[in-house]
N, C-alpha and C positions, 0 to 999 in steps of 0.2 A: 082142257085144250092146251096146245102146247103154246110158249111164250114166243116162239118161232111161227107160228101159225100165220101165213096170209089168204087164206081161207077168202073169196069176194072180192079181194083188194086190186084193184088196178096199177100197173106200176108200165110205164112211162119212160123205157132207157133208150138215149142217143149212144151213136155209137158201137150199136149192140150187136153188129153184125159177125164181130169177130173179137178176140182178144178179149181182156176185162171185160166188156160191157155184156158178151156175148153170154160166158160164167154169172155175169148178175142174172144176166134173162132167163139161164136155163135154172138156176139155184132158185129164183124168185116164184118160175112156174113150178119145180117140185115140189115151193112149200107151199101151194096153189095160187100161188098170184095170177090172174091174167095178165100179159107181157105185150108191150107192143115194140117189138123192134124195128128201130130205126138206123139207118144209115144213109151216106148219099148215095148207093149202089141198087137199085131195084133186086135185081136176081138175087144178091147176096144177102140183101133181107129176106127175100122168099124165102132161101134156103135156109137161113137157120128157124123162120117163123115155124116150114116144114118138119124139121127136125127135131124140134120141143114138140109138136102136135103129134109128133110120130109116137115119140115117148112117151103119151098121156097127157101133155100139158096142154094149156090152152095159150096163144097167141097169134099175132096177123101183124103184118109185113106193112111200114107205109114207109118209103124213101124221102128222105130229106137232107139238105146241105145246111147246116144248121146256122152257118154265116149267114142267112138269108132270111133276112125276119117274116117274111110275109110265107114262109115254106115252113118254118115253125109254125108258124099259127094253121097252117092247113093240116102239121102234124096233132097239134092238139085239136083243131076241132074234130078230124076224121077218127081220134082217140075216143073222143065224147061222141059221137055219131052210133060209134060202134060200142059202145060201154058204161056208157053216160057218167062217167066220172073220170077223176084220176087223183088215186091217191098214193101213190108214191113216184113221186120224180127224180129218175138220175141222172143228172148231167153229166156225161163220160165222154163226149163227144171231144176231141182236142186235136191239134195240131202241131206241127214244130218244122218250117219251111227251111229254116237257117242255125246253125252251127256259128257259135265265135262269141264273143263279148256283146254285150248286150250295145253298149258305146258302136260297133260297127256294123249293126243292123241297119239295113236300107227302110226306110220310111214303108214302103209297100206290106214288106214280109212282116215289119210290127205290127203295122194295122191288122194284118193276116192273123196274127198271133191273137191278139187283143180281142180282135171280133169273136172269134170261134173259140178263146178258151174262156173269155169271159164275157162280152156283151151278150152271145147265144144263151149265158145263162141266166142272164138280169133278165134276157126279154121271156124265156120260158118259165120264171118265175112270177114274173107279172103277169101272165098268160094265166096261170095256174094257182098262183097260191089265194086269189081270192074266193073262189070256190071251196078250195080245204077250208078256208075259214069259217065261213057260208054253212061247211058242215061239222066245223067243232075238231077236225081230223084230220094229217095230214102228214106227211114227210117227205123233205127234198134232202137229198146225197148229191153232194159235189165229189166229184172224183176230181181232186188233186192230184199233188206229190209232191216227196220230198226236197224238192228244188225250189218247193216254196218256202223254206223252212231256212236253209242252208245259202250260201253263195254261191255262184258256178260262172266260170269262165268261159263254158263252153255250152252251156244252154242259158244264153243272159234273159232272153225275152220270153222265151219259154216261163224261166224258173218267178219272175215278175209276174208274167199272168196269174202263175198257179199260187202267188200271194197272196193277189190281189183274190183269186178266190175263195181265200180262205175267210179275210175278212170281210167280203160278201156274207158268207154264212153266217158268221157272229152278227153284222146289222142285220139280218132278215131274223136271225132265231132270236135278237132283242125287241122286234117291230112285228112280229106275226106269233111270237109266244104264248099273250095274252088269251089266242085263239085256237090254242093246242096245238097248232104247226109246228113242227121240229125241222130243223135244218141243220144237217154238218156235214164235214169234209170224210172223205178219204187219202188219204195220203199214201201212194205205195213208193216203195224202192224200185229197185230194179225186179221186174217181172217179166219173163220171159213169154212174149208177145210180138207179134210183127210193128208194133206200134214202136218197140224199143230196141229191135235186134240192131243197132249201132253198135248199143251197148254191152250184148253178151254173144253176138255172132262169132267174132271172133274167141276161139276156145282158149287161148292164155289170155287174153283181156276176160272172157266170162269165170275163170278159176280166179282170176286174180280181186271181183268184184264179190265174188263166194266167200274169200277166204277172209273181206274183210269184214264180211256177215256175222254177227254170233253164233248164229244157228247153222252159217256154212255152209249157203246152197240161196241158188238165187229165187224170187218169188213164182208160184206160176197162180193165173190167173183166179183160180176158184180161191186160193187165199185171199184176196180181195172181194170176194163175192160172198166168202161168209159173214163178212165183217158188215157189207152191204144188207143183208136178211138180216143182220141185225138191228142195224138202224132203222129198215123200212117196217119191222115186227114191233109187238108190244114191248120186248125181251128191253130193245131201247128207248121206252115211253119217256126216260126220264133223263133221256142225253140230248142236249141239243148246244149249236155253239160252238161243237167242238169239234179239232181235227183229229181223227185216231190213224195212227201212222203204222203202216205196215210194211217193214223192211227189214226183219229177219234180225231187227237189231240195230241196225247201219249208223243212224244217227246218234244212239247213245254210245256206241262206239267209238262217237266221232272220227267214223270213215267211210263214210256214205260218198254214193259213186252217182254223180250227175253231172 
């Protein structure tokens, strides 16, 4: 069988309606994962649920705003209702209400930030990872990025969250290890997604974010979702902890664009 193989496996992604999340759900159902896509849009999860089903996968649609702890929890149970497990979770779900220094964010749009990039993900771990344990099996993917890694002037609260997530994952992959649960980050650069088009909408700011790439072209989404069938397959049985960053380079170039 192949080391890629999710054959049975349940997987569990916020956010999935579109962009990143959407490349994990449809990558995770061709290596057979069952997928549950979620977002806060009903229709637009319909529509991608339909659209993996179309193409042979298996997956179902439940809507949730992930800010909102008790709509999580009806995402994971109507998950287990329907599939009586969940074994791989990816937290992809994120926001970014405010542009500027982290110092002149208004009190509201931080909490905004804070909630939904990372309390949504403490609580859908605590939702979940005792189960995985329960069965000896398990994997959570935090979709970061590299703004957690680096400083930014112009995404302050944002680039904080997605720190704070990272070291989320190191205490969950020291405290749920024991029980063969694996937990780690993703980290992307700039990926060309509605999630980020600030940043490469414009065509001399997207050339100019390309050329500071090694590789010289900015991310697109199934880049991110290979990395992801990695972690939630065997192939990553023995990684956990850690953040793998995918950004064409950005960072050890030290010119990474956030």
């Amino acid at each position: 069988m192949s080391l890629f193989d999710l054959s049975g496996k349940v997987a569990l992604i916020t956010g999935s309606s579109r962009g990143i999340g959407k490349s994990i759900a449809e990558q995770m159902a061709r290596h057979g994962a069952h997928v549950v896509i979620s977002s806060r849009k009903a229709d637009s999860c319909a529509a991608t649920a339909a659209e993996i089903t179309t193409a042979g996968g298996s997956a179902f649609a439940h809507a949730c705003n992930v800010g909102r702890k008790e709509e999580l929890q009806g995402l994971v149970d109507a998950t287990i209702a329907r599939w009586g497990k969940i074994d791989i979770l990816v937290c992809n779900a994120a926001t970014n209400p405010t542009f500027g220094p982290s110092i002149n964010t208004p009190d509201e749009a931080f909490e905004k930030v804070m909630q939904t990039n990372l309390y949504s993900n403490v609580w859908l771990c605590k939702m979940t990872l005792p189960a995985m344990a329960q069965r000896k099996d398990g994997a959570v993917i935090i979709v970061s990025s590299v703004g957690g890694l680096i400083g930014s002037s112009l995404l302050g609260a944002y680039c904080i969250s997605k720190a704070a997530d990272m070291q989320l994952a190191r205490n969950l992959a020291v405290e749920w290890g024991p029980h063969n649960v694996r937990v780690n980050c993703i980290a992307p650069g700039v990926i060309r997604t509605h999630f980020s088009r600030a940043l490469w909408a414009d065509p001399a700011r997207a050339e100019a974010v390309a050329r500071s790439y090694p590789l010289r072209r900015l991310g697109e989404p199934e880049d991110v979702a290979g990395v992801a069938v990695l972690l939630g397959s065997r192939a990553g049985n023995f990684i956990t902890g850690h953040t793998i960053v995918v950004d064409g380079g950005g960072t050890i170039s030290g010119e990474s664009s956030v």
